[in-house]
N, C-alpha and C positions, 0 to 999 in steps of 0.2 A: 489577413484575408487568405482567403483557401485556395491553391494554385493545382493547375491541375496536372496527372504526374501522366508520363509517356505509356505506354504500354507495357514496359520491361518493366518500369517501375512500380506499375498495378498490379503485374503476374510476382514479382518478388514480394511486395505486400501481400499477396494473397500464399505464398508460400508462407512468411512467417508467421501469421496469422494460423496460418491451420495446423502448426506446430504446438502455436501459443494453446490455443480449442484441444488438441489432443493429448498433449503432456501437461498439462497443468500441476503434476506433481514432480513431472522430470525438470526441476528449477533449471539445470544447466542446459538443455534447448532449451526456455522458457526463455530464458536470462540472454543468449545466444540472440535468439530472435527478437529481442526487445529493444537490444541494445541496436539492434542492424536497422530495426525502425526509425530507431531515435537517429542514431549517427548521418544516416541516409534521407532522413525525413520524409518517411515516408508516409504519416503522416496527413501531409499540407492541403492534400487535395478535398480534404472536409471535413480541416481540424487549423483551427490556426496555429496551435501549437500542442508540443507534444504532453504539456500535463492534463489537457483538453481532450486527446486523443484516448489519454490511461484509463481518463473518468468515464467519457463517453462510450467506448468499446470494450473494459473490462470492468471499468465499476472499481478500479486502483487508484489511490491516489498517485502523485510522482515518486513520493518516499519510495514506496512499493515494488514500484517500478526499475528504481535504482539499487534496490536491496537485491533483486532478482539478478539485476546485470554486474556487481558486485560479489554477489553468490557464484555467479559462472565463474568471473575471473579467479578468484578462489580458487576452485575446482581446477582451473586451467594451467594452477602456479604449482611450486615443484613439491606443494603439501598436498596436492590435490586428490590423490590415492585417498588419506584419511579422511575427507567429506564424504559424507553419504548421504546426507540430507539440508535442507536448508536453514533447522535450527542451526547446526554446527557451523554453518556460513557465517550466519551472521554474528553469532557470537565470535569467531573467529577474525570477523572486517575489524570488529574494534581493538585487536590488535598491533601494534606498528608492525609493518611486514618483517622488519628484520626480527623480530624476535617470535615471530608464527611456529617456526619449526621448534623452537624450545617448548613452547608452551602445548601444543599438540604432541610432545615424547610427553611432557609431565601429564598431562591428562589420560594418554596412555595407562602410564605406570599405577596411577588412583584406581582404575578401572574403564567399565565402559564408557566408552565415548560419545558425549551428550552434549548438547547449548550448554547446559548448567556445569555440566564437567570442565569444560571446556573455559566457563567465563571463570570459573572456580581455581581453575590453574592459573590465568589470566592474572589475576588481581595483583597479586604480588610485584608483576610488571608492568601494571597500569599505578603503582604508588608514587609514582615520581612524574607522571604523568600530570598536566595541569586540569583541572578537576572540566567536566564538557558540561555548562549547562542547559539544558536540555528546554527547549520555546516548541508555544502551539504554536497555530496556524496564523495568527494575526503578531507574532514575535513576543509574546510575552512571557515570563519565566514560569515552567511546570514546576507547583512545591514538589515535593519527595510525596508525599498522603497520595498525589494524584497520581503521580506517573504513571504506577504502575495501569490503570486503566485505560490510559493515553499509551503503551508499550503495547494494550492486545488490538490497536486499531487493525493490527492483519486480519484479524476473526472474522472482523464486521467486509472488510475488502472481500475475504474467501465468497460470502455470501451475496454481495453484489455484484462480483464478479461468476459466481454460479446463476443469479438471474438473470443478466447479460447473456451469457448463454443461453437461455432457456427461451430468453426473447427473438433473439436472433435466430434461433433455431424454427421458432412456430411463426419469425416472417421469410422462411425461406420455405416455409412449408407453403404458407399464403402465395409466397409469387411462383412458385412449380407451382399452385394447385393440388397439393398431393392429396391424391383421393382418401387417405388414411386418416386425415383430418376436418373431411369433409363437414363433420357434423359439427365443427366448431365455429362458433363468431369470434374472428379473428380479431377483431375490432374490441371485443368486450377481454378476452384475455387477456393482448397486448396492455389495455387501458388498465388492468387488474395487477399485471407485472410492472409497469412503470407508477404506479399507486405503491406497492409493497416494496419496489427500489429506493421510492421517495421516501417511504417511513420506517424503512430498517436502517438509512441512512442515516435518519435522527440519531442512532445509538455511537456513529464515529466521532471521539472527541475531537472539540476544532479549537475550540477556547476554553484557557483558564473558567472556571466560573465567576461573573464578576459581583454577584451576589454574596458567595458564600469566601470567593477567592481560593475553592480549590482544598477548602479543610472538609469538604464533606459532609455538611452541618445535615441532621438527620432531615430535620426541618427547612432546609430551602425548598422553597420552592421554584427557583429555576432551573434546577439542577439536579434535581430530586435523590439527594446525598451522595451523588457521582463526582461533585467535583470541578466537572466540568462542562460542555454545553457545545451542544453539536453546530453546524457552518447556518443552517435552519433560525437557530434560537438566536445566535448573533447579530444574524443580519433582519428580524423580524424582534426580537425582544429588546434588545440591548439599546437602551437610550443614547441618541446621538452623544451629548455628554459625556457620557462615562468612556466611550468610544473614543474619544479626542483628549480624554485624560490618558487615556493609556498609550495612544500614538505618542502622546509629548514625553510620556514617561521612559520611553523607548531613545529618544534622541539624548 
């Protein structure tokens, strides 16, 4: 239930907030101010919680969320000079911290320094490593065929979190009244961005496919040779059954 926050607490939310709206490329304030929402919870006052909060106000899942505040620490540890961007972040998290600084000289020495360069010097230090495997959203195991499609869910995030913005933008335009939008039905917009929210959403994978299980079949048709199947098709296609074979399969 959604609690309501003091005053300091709503003006610091509305600080990080309009850090998050303005840097959205500068991951480390992004990540800074995400985490200060989270830790702080500040949040609660018309979110019950904070993966509730990611979805609702930026159109992020939690992953997202946490790669973001993940990325800043990074940035903030004694390699942090060599980040420059957030691919480099994150290919970087999946390293064990003690061995970050070897592996960011070796990717030096290959050349420029990229996600790829980066996970490329990596490898040799993750062999002894015990292998991570890698569950959608209901815990079931991603094959290898799909991952990689379940790996660009940030794409799909960029873009519902840009129409997040765009709606909150044309409802602050509505409640100033801003004469510059006058000519608009704010009403038919809104209703037209929370429509293309709902159906660009279908493309974030949420589950294995349990048609096709994830190999891609050119011919499925729940999945239409993606593999996988968005939170939409799970919870409206997906027969109770098959649903309770897969929780059991999990235990």
């Amino acid at each position: 239930m959604p609690h309501e926050l003091t005053n300091h607490q709503i003006s610091e939310l509305k600080k990080c907030e309009t850090i998050i709206e303005r840097g959205k490329d500068t991951f480390v304030e992004c990540g800074i101010a995400i985490a200060r929402i989270k830790d702080e919870r500040l949040y609660r006052q018309d979110h019950n919680s904070f993966d509730e909060y990611c979805k609702a106000r930026w159109g992020w899942g939690k992953a997202y969320a946490y790669h973001l505040i993940g990325a800043a620490e990074v940035k903030k540890s004694p390699i942090g000079d060599s980040i420059q961007n957030m691919e480099q972040a994150k290919a970087i998290l999946k390293v064990p911290e003690e061995k970050r600084a070897e592996v960011m000289e070796k990717a030096a020495k290959a050349g420029p320094v990229t996600g790829k360069s980066i996970a490329q010097a990596a490898e040799p230090e993750l062999e002894d490593e015990e292998p991570v495997i890698e569950l959608d959203k209901t815990g079931w195991p991603i094959p290898d065929k799909a991952l990689p499609l379940f790996k660009r869910s940030g794409e799909v995030q960029e873009i519902l979190s840009a129409l997040s913005k765009i709606k909150g933008a044309i409802k602050k335009a509505q409640d100033e009244k801003d004469p510059l939008y006058a000519e608009l039905t704010f009403s038919t917009v809104i209703t037209h961005l929370e429509n293309s929210y709902r159906t660009i959403k279908c493309a974030l994978p949420y589950a294995v496919c349990t048609s096709c299980q994830g190999h891609q079949a050119s011919k499925c048709t729940l999945c239409k040779g993606k593999g996988s199947i968005s939170q939409f098709a799970w919870e409206t296609f997906v027969p109770k059954d098959i649903k309770a074979i897969r929780e059991k399969a999990k235990k």
